[in-house]
Backbone bond lengths (Angstrom), bond angles and torsions (degrees), N, CA, C in turn:
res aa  C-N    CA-C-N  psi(-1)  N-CA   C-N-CA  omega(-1)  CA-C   N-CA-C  phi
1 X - - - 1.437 - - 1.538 110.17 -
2 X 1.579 121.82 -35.99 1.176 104.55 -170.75 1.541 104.72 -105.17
3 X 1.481 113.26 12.20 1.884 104.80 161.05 1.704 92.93 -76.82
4 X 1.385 118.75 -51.16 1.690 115.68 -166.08 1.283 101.07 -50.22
5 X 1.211 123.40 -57.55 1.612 131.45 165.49 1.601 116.81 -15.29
6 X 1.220 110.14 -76.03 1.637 128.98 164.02 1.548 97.48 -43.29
7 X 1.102 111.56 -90.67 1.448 105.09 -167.46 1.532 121.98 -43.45
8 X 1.380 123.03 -20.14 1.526 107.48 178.74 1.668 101.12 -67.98
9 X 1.507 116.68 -52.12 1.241 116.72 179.23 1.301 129.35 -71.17
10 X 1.329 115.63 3.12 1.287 118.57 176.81 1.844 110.94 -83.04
11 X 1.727 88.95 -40.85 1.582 110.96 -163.99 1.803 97.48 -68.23
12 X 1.338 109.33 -63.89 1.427 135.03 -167.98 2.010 95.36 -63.90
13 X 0.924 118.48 -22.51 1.427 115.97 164.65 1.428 100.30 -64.23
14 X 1.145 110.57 -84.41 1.426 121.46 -151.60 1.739 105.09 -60.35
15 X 1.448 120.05 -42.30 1.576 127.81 158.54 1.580 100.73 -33.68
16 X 1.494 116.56 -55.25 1.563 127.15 -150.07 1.660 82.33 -66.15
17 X 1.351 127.55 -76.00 1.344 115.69 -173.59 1.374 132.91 -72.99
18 X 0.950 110.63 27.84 1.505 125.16 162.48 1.747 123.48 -108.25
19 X 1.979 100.29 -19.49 1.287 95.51 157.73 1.258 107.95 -89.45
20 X 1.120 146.99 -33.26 1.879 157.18 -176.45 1.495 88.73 -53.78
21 X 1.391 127.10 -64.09 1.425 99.81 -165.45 1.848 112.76 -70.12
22 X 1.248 102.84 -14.43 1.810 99.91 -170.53 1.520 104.22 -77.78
23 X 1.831 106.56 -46.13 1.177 100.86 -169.05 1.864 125.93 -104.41
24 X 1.537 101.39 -16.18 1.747 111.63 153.10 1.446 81.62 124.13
25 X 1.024 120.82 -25.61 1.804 118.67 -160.99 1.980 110.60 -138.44
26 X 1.568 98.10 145.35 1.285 101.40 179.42 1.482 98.33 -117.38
27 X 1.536 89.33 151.98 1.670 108.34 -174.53 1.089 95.45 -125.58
28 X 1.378 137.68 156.47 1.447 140.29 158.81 1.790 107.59 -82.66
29 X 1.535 111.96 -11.82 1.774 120.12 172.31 1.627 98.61 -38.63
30 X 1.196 96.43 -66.71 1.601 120.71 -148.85 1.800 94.59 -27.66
31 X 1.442 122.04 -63.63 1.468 136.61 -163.92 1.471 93.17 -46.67
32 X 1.490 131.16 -12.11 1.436 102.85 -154.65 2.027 86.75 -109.27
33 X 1.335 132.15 0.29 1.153 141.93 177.60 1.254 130.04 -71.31
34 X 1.579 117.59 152.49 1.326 111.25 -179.56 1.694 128.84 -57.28
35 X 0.984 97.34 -21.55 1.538 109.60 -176.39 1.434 106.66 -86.92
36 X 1.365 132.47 -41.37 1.459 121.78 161.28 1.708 121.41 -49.60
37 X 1.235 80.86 -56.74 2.327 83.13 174.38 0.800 90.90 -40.17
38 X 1.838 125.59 -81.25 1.782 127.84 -148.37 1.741 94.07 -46.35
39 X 1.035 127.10 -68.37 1.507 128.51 -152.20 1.343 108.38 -51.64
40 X 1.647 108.42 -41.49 1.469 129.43 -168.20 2.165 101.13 -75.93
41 X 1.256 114.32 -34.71 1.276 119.48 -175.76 1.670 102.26 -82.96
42 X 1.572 119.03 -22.74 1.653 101.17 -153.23 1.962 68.57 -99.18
43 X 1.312 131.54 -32.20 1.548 109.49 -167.13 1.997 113.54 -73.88
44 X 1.805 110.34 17.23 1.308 121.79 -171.39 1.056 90.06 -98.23
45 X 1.474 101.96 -53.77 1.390 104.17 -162.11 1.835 120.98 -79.16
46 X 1.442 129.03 -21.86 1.117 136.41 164.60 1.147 142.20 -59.99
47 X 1.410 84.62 -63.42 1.434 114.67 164.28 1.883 127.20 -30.94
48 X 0.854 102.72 -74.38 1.897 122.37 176.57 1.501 96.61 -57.58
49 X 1.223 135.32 2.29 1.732 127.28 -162.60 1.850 86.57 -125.36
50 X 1.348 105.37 -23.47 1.919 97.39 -171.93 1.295 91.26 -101.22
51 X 1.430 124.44 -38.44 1.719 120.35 -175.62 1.233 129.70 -106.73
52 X 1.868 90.94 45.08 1.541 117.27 -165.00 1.309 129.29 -2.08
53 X 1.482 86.52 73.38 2.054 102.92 177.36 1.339 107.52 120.33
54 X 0.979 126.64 -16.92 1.708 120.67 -157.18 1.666 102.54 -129.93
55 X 1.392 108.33 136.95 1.566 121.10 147.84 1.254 109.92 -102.90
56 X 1.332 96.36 -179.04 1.672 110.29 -174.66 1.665 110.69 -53.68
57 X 1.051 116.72 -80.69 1.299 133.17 159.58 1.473 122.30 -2.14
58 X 1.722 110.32 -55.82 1.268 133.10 -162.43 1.775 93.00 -95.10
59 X 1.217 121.86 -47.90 1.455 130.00 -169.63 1.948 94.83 -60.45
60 X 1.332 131.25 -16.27 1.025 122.62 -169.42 1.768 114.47 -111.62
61 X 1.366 85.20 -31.01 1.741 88.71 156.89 1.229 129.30 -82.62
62 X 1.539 124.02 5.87 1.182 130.74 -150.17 1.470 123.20 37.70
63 X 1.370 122.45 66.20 1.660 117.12 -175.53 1.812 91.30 -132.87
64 X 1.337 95.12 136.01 1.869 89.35 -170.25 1.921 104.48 -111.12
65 X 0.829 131.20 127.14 1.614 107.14 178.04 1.534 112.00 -86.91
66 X 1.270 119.63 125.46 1.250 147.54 171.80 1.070 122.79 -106.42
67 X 1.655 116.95 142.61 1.829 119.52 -172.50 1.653 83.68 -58.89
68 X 1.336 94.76 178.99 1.227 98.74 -178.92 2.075 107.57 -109.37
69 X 1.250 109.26 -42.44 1.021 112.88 -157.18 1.953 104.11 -98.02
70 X 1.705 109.72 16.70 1.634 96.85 161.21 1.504 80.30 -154.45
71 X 1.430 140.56 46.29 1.126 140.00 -168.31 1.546 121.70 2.96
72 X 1.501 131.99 57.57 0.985 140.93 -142.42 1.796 89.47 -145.94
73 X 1.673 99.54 148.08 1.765 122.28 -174.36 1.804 99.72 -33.71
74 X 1.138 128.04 145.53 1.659 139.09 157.32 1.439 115.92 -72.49
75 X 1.791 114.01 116.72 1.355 88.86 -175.73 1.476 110.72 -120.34
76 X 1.123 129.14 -147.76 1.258 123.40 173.49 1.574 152.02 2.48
77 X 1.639 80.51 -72.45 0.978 114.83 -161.44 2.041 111.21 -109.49
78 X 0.950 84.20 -4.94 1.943 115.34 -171.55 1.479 86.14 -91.43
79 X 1.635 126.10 -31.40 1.763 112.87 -163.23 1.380 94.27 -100.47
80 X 1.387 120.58 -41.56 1.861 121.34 176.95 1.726 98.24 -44.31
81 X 1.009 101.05 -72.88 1.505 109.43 -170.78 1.350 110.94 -31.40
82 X 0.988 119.77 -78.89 1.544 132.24 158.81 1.532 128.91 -30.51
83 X 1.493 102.89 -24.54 1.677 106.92 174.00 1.740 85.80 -80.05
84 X 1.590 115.04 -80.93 0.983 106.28 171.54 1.421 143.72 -8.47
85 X 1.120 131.51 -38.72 1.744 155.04 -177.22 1.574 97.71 -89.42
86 X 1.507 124.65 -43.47 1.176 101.87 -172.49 1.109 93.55 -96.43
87 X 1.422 154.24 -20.49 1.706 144.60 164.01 1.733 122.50 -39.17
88 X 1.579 99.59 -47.45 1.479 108.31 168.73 1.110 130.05 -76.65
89 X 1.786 127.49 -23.57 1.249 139.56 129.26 1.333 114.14 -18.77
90 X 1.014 105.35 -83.76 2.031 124.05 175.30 1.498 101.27 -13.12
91 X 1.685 97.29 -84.54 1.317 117.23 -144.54 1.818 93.97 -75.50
92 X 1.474 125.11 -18.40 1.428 108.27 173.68 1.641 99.05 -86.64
93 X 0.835 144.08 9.58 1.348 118.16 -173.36 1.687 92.84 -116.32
94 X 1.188 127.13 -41.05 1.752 133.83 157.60 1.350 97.17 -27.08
95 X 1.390 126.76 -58.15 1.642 130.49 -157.28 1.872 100.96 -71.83
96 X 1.234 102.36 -23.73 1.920 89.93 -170.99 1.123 128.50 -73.33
């Protein structure tokens, strides 16, 4: 919880000033947009596949993500899945 922690504010920092310099002004709106998810979902999913296992967040707590069932690197298609799984998670538990 507290690498995800780190990483929202790590990500949403650096997102945050990258809209401030494009657009002159920061909103706290922006985080709740389609373009933050996508950015925020494709840096879940990429990420751990180039820094074989690790995001920022996780690289500092020492927590590595590993398949689970031959404890072997996460690849591709192991992080879609998983974005996926936790999206439908999300949005069913939002709905109750």
């Amino acid at each position: 919880m507290v690498a995800n922690l780190m990483d929202f504010l790590i990500i949403s920092s650096i997102i945050g000033f990258v809209f401030y310099m494009i657009n002159g002004n920061y909103l706290i709106e922006w985080t709740e947009g389609l373009t933050f998810r996508f950015l925020y979902t494709l840096y879940f999913t990429v990420i751990p596949i180039w820094w074989g296992g690790y995001i920022i967040g996780k690289r500092i707590c020492k927590i590595k993500i590993k398949r689970y069932k031959d404890d072997q690197n996460v690849t591709i298609i192991n992080m879609v899945l998983s974005s996926v799984h936790l999206y439908v998670l999300k949005r069913g538990a939002s709905r109750l």
